[in-house]
N, CA and C atoms as a LAMMPS dump frame, in Angstrom:
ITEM: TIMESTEP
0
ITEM: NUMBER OF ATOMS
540
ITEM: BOX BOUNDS ff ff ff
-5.0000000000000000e+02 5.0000000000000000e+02
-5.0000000000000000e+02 5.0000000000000000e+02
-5.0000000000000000e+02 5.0000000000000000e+02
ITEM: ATOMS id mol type element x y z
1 1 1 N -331.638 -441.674 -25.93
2 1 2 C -331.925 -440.44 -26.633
3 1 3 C -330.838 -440.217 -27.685
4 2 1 N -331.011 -440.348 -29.018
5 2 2 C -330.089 -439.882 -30.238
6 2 3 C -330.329 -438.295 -30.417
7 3 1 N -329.185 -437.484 -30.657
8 3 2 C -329.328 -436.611 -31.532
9 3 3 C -329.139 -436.67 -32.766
10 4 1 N -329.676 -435.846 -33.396
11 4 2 C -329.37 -436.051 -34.853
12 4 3 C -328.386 -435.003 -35.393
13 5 1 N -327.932 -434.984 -36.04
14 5 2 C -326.733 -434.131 -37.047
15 5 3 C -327.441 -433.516 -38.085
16 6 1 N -327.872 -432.312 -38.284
17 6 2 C -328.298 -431.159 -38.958
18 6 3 C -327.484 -431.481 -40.397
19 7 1 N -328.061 -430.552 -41.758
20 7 2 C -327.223 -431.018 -42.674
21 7 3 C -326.066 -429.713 -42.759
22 8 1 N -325.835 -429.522 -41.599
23 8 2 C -324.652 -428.527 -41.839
24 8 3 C -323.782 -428.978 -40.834
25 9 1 N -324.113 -429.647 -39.454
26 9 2 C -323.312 -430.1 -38.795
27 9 3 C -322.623 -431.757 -39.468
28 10 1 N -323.486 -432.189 -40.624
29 10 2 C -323.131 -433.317 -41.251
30 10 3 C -322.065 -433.057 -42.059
31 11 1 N -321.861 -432.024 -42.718
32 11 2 C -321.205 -431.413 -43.881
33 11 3 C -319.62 -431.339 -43.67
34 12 1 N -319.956 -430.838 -41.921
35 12 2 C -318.383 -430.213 -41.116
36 12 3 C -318.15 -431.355 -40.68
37 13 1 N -318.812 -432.552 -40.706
38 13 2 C -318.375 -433.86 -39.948
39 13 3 C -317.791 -434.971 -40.974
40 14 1 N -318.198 -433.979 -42.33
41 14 2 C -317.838 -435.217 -43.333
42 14 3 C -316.476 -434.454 -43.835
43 15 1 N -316.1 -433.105 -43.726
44 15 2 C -314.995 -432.047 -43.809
45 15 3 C -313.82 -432.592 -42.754
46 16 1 N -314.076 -432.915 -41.752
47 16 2 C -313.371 -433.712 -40.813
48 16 3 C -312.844 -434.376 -40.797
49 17 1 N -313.355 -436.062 -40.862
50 17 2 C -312.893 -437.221 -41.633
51 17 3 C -312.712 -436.624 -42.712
52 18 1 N -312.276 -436.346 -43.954
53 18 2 C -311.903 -436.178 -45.018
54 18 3 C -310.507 -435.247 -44.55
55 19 1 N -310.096 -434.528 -43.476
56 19 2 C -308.971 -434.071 -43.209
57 19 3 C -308.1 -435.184 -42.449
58 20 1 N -308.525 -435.524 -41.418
59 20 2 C -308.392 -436.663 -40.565
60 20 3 C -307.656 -438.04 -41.82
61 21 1 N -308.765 -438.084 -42.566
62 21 2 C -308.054 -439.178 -43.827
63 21 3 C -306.59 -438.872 -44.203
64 22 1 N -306.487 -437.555 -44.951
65 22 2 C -305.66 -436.658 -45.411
66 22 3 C -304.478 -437.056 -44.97
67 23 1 N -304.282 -436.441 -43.568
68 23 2 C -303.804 -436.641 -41.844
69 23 3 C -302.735 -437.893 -42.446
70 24 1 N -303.675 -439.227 -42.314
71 24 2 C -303.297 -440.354 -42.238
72 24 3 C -302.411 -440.771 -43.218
73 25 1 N -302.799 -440.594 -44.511
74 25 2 C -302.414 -441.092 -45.747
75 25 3 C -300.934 -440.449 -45.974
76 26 1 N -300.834 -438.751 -45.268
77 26 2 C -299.656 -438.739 -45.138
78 26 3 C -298.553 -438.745 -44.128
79 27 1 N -298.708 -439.348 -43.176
80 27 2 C -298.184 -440.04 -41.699
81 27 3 C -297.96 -441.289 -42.952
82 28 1 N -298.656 -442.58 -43.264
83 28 2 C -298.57 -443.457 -43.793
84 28 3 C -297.306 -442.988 -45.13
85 29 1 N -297.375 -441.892 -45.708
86 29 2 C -296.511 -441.81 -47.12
87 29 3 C -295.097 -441.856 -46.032
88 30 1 N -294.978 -440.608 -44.973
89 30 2 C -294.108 -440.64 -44.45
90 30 3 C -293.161 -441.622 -43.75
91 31 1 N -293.726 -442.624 -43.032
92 31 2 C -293.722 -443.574 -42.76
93 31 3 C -292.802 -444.964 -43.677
94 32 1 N -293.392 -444.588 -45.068
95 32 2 C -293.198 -445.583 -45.786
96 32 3 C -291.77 -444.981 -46.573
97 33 1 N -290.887 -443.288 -46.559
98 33 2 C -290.236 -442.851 -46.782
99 33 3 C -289.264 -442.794 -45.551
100 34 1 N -289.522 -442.997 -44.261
101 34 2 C -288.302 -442.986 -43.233
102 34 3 C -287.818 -444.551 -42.803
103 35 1 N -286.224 -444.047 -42.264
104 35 2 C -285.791 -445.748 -42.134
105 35 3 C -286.141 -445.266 -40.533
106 36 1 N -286.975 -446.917 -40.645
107 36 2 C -287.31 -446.959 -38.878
108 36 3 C -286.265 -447.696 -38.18
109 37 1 N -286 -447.146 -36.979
110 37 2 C -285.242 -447.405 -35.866
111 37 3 C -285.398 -448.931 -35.51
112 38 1 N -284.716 -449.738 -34.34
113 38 2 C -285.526 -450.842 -33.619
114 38 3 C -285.441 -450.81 -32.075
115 39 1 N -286.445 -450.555 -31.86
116 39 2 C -286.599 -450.19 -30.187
117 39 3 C -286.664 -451.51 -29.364
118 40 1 N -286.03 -451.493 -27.894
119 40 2 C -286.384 -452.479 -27.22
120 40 3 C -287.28 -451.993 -25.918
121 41 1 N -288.282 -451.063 -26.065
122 41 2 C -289.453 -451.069 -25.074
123 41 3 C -290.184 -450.263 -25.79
124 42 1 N -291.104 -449.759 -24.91
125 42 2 C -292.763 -449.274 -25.277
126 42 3 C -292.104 -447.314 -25.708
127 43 1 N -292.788 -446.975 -27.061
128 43 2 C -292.313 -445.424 -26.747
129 43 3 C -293.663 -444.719 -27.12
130 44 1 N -294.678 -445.471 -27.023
131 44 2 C -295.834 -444.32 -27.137
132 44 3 C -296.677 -445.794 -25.908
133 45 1 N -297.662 -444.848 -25.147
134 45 2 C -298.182 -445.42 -24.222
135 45 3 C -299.514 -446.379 -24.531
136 46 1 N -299.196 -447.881 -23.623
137 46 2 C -299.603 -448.701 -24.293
138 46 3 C -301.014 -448.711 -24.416
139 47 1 N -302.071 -447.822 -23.616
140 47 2 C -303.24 -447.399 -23.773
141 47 3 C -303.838 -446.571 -25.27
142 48 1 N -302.707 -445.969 -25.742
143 48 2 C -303.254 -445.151 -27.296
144 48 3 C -303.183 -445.714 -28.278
145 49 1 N -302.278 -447.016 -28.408
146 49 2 C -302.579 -448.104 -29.26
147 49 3 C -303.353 -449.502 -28.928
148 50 1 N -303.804 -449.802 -27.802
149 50 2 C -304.327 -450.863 -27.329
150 50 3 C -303.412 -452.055 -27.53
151 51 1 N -301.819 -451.875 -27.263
152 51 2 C -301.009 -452.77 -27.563
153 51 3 C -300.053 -453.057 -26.037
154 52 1 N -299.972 -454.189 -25.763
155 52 2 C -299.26 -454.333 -24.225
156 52 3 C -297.942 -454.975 -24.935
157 53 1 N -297.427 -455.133 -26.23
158 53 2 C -296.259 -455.637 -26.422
159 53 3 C -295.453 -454.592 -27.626
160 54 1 N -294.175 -454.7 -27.451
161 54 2 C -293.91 -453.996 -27.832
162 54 3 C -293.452 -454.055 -29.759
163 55 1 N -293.827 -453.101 -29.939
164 55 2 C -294.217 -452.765 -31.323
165 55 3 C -293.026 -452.244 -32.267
166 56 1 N -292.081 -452.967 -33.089
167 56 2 C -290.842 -452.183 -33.422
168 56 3 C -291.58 -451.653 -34.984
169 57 1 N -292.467 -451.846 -35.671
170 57 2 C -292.605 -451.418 -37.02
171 57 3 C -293.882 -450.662 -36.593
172 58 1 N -293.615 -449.635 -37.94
173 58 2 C -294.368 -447.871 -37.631
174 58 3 C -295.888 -448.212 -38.26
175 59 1 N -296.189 -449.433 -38.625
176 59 2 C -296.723 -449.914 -40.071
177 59 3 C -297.707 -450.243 -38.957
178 60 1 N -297.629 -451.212 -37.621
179 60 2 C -298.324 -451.588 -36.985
180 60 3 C -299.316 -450.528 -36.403
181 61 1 N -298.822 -449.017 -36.339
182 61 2 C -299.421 -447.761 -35.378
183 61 3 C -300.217 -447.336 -36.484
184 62 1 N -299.655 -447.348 -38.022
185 62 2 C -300.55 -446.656 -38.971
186 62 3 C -301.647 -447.78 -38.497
187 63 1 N -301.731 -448.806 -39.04
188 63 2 C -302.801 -450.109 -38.927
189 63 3 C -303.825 -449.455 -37.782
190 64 1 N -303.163 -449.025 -36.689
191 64 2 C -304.472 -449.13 -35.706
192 64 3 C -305.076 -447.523 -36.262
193 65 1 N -304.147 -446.594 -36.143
194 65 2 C -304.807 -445.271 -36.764
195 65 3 C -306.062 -445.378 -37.755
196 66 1 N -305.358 -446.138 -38.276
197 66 2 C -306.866 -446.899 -39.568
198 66 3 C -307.81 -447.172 -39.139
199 67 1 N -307.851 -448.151 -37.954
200 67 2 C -308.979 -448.69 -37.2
201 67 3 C -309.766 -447.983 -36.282
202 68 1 N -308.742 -447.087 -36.043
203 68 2 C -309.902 -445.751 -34.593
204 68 3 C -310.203 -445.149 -35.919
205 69 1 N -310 -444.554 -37.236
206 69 2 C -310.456 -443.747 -37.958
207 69 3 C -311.831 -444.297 -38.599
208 70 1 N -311.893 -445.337 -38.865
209 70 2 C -312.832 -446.702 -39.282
210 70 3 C -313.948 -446.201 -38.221
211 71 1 N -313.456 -446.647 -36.811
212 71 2 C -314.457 -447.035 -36.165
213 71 3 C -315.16 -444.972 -36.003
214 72 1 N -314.343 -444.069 -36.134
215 72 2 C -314.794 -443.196 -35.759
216 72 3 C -316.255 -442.884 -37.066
217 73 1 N -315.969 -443.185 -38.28
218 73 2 C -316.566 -442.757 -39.447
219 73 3 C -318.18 -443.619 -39.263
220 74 1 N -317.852 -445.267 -38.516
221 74 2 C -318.953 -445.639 -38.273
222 74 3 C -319.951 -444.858 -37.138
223 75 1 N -319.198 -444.222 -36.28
224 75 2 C -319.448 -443.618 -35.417
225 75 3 C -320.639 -442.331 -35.743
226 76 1 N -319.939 -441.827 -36.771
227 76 2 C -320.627 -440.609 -37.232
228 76 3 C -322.127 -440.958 -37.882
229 77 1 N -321.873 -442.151 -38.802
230 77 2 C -322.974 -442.404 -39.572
231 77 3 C -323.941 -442.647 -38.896
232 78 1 N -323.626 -443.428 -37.386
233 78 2 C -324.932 -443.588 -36.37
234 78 3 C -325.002 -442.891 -35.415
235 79 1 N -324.278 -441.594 -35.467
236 79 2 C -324.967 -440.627 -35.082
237 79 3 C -324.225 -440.712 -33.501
238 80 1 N -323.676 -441.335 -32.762
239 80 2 C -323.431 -441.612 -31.575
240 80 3 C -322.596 -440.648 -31.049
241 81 1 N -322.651 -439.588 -30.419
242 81 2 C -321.662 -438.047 -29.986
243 81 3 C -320.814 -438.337 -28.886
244 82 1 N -320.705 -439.482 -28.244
245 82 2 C -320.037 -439.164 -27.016
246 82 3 C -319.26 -440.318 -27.683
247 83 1 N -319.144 -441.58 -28.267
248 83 2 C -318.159 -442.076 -29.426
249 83 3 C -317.184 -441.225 -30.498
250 84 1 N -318.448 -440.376 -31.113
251 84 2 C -317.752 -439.404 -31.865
252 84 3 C -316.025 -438.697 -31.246
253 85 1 N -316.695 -437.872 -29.927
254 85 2 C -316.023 -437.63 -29.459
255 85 3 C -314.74 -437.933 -28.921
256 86 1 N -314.85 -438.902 -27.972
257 86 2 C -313.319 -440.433 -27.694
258 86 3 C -312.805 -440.329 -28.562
259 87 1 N -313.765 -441.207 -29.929
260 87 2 C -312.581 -441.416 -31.049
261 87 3 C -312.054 -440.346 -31.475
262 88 1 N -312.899 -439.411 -31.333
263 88 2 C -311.887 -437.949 -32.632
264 88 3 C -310.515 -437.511 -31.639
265 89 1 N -310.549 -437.285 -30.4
266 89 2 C -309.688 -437.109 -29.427
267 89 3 C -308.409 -438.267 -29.556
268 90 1 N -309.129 -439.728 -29.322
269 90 2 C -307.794 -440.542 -29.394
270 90 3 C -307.082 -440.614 -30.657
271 91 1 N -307.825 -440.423 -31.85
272 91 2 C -307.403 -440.352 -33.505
273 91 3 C -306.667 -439.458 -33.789
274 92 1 N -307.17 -438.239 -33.237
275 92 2 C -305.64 -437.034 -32.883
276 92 3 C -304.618 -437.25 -32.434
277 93 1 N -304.897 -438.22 -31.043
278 93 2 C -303.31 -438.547 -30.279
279 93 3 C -302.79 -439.113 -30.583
280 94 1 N -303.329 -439.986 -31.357
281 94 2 C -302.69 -441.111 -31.997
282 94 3 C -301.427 -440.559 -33.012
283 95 1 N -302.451 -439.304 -33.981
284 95 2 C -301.764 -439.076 -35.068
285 95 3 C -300.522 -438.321 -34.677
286 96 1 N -301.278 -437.583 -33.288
287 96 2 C -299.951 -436.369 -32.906
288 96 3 C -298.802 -437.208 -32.404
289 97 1 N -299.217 -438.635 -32.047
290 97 2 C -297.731 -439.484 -31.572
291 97 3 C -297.032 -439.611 -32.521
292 98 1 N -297.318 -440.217 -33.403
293 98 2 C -296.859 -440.909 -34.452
294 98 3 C -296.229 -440.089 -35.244
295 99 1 N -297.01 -438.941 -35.559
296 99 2 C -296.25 -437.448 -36.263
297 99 3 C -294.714 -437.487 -35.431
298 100 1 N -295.123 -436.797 -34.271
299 100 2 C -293.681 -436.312 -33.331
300 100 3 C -292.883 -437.442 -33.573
301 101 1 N -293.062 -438.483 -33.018
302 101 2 C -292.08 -439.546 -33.761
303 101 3 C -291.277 -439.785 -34.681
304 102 1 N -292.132 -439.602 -35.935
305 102 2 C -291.218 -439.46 -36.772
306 102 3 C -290.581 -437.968 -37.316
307 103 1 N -290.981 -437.264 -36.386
308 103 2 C -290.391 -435.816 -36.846
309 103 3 C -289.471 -436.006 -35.954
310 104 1 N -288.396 -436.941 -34.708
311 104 2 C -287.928 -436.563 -34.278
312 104 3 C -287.066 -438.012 -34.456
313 105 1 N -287.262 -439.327 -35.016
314 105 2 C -286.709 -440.082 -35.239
315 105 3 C -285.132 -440.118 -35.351
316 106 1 N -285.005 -438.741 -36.135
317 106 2 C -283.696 -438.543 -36.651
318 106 3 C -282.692 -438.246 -35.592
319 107 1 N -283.35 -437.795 -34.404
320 107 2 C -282.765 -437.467 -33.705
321 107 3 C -282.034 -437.966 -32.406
322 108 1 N -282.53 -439.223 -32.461
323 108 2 C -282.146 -440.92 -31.66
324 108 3 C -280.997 -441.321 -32.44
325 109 1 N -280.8 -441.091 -33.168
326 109 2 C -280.462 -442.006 -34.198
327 109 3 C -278.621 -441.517 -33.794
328 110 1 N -277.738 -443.084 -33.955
329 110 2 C -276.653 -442.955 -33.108
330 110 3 C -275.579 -442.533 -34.03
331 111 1 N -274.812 -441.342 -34.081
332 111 2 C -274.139 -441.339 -35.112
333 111 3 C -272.885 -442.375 -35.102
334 112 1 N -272.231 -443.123 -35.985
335 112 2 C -271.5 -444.094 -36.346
336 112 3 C -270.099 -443.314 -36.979
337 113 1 N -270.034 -442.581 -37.273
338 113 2 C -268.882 -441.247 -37.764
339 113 3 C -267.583 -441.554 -36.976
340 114 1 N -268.498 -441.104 -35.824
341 114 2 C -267.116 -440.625 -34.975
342 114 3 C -267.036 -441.503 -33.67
343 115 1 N -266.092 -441.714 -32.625
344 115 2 C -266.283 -442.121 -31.335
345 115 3 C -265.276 -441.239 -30.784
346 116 1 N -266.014 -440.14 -29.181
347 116 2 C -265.47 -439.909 -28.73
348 116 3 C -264.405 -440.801 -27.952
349 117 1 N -263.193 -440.291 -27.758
350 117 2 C -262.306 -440.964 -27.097
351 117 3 C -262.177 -440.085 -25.903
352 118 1 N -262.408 -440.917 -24.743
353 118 2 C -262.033 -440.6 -23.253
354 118 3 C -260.605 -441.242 -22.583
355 119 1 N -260.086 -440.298 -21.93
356 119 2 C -258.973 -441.121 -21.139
357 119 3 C -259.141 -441.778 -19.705
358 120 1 N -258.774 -442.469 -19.241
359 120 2 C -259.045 -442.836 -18.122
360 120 3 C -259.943 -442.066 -16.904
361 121 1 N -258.871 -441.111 -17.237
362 121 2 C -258.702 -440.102 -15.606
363 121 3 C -259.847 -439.033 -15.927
364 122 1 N -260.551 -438.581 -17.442
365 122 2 C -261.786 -438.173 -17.721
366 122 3 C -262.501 -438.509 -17.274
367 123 1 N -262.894 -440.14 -17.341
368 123 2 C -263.936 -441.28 -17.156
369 123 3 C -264.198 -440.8 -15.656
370 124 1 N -262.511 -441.125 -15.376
371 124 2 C -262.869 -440.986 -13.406
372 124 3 C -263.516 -439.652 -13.025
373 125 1 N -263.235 -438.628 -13.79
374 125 2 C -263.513 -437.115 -13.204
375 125 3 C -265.121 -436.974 -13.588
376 126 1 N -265.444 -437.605 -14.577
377 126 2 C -266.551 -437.205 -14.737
378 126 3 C -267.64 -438.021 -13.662
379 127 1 N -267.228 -439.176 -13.474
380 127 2 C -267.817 -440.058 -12.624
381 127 3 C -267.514 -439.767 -11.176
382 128 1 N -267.011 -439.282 -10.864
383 128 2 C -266.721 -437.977 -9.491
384 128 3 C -267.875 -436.612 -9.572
385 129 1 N -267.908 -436.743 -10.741
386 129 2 C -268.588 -435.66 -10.581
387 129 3 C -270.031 -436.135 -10.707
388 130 1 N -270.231 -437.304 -11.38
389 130 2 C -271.809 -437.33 -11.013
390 130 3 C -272.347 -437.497 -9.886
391 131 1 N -271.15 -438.714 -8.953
392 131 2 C -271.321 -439.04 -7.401
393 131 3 C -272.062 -437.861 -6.707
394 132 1 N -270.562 -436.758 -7.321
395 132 2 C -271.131 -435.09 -6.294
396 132 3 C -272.6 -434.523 -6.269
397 133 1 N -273.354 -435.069 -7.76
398 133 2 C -273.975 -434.232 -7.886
399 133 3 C -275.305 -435.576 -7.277
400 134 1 N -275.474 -436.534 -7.482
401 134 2 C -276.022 -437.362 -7.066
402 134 3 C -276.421 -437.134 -5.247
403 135 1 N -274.957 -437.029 -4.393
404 135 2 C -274.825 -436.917 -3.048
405 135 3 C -275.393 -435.373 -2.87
406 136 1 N -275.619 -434.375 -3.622
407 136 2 C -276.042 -433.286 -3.367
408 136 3 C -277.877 -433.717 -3.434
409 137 1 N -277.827 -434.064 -4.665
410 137 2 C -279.678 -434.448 -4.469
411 137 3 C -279.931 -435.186 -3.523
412 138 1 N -279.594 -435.734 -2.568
413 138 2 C -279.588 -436.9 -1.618
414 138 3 C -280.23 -435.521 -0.681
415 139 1 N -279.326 -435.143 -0.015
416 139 2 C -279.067 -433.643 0.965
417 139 3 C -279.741 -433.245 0.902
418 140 1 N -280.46 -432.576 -0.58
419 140 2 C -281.347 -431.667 -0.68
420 140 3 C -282.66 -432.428 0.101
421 141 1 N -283.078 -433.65 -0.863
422 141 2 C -283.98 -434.664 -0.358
423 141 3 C -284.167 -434.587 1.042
424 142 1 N -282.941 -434.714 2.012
425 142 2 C -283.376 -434.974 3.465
426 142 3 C -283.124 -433.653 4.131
427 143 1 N -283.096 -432.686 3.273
428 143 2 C -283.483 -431.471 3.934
429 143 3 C -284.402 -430.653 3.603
430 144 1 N -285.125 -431.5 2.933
431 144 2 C -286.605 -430.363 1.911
432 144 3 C -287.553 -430.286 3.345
433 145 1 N -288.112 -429.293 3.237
434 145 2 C -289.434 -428.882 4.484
435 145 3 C -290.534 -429.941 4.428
436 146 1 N -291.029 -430.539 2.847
437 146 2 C -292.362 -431.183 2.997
438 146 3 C -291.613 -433.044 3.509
439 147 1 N -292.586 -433.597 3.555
440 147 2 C -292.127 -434.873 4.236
441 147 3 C -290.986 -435.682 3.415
442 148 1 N -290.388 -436.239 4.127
443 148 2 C -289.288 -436.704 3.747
444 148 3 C -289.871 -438.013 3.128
445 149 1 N -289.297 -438.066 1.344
446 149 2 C -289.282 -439.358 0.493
447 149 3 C -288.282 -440.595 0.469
448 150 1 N -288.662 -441.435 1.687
449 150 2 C -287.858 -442.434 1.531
450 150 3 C -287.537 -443.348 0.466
451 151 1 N -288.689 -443.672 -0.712
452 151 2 C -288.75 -444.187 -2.174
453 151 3 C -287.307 -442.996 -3.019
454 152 1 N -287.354 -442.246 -2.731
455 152 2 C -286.61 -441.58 -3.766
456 152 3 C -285.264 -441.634 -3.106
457 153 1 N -285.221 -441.061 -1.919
458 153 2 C -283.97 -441.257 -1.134
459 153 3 C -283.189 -443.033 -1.332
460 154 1 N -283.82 -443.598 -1.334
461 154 2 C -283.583 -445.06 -1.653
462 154 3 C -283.103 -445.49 -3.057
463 155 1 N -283.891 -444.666 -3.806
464 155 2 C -283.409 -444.959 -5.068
465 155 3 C -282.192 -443.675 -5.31
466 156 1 N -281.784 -442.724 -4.899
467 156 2 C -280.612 -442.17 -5.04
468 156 3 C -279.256 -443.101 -3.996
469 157 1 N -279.907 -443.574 -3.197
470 157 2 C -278.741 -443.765 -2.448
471 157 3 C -278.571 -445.526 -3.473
472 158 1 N -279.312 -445.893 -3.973
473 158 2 C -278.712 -447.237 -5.232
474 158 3 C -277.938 -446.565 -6.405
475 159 1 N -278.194 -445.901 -6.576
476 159 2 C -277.744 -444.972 -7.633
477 159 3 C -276.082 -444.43 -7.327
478 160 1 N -275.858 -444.137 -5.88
479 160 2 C -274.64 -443.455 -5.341
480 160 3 C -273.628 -444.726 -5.073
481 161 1 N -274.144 -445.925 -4.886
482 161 2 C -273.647 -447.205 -4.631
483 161 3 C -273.024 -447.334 -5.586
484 162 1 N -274.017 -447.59 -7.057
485 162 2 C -273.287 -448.067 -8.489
486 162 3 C -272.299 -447.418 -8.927
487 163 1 N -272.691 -445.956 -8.512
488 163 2 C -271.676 -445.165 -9.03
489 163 3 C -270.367 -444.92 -8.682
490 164 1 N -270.254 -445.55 -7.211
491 164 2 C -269.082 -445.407 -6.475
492 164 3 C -268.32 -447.195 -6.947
493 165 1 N -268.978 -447.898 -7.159
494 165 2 C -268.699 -449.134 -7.425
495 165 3 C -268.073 -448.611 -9.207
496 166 1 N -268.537 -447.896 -10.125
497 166 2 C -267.774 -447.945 -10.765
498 166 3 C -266.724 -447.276 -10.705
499 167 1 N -266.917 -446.229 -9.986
500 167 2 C -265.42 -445.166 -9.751
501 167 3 C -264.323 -446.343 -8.991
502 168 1 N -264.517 -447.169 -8.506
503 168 2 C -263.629 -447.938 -7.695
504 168 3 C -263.039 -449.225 -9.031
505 169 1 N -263.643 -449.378 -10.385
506 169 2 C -263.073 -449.841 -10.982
507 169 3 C -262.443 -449.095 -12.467
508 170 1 N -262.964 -448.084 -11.938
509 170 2 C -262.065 -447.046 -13.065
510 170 3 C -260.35 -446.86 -12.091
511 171 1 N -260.952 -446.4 -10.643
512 171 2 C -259.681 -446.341 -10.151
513 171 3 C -258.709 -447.933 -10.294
514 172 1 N -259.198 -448.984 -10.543
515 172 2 C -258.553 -450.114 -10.655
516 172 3 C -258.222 -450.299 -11.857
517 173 1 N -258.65 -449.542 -13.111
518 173 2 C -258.074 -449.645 -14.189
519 173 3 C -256.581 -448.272 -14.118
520 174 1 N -257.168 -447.533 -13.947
521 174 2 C -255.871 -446.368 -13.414
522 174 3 C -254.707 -446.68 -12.875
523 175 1 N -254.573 -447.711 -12.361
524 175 2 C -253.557 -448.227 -10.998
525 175 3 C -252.833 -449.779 -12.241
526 176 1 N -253.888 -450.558 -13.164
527 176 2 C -253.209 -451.093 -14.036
528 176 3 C -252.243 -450.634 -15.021
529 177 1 N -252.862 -448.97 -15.005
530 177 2 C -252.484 -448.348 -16.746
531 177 3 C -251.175 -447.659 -16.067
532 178 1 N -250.603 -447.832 -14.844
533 178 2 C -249.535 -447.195 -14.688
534 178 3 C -248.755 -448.416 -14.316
535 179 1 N -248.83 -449.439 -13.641
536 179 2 C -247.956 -450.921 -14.202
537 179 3 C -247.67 -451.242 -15.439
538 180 1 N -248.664 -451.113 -16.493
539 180 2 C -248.344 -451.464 -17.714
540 180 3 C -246.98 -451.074 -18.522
């Protein structure tokens, strides 16, 4: 069973794609005006681009945006509503990823200016203090009312290991820096 598209529901569908285009062309200007980062894993999920590897250029996400927009426009012309639909939904998410992305790019980005300088005995205090706060979520964990999470408890108590393993070589740098 096809429905058909009225010439007023055609009108708002061709108003659509023609914003949707819009959309794109300037994600794409933008795109082609920001310096991109280089990532070493996945930062938009690998289902909204149909990509299982990871993707360091922004050029590759416009490319597919193109292609759900493509396939959505064929979509319209044959009339198909529950296509329509998917695509107009994933063509949004797509765009709303890719937008936030680069609206927030700037904000990854490592400043090279300055380097804080820590002293030893900082390093150690602060790393005391994550232990504390680490060994407190532990506690809480095996004292919460609903059933007890051994997956999480497990992965805090790896977590309390490393961390004590490095406090034990900060304290071994501490114990050098006063021989020296």
């Amino acid at each position: 069973m096809m429905i058909h598209l009225t010439n007023h529901e055609n009108i708002s569908m061709q108003n659509f794609l023609e914003k949707l285009k819009d959309q794109i062309n300037q994600l794409e200007q933008q795109i082609n005006l920001s310096d991109q980062p280089t990532y070493q894993e996945h930062y938009f999920d690998e289902h909204l681009f149909n990509s299982s590897k990871i993707e360091v250029d922004f050029q590759f996400y416009i490319d597919k945006i193109k292609l759900t927009y493509h396939s959505l426009c064929d979509a319209a012309l044959t009339e198909k509503m529950s296509q329509i639909e998917f695509l107009s939904e994933k063509l949004i998410d797509q765009i709303t990823a890719l937008s936030r992305e680069l609206a927030t790019v700037h904000l990854r980005k490592q400043p090279t200016s300055y380097v804080i300088q820590e002293t030893v005995a900082e390093k150690h205090s602060r790393h005391l203090d994550y232990l504390r706060r680490l060994q407190e979520m532990k506690y809480e964990l095996e004292l919460s009312p609903e059933a007890i999470d051994y997956t999480k408890i497990a992965a805090l108590d790896n977590r309390i290991y490393r961390c004590e393993q490095a406090i034990k070589k900060i304290e071994l740098d501490m114990e050098n820096e006063v021989f020296d």
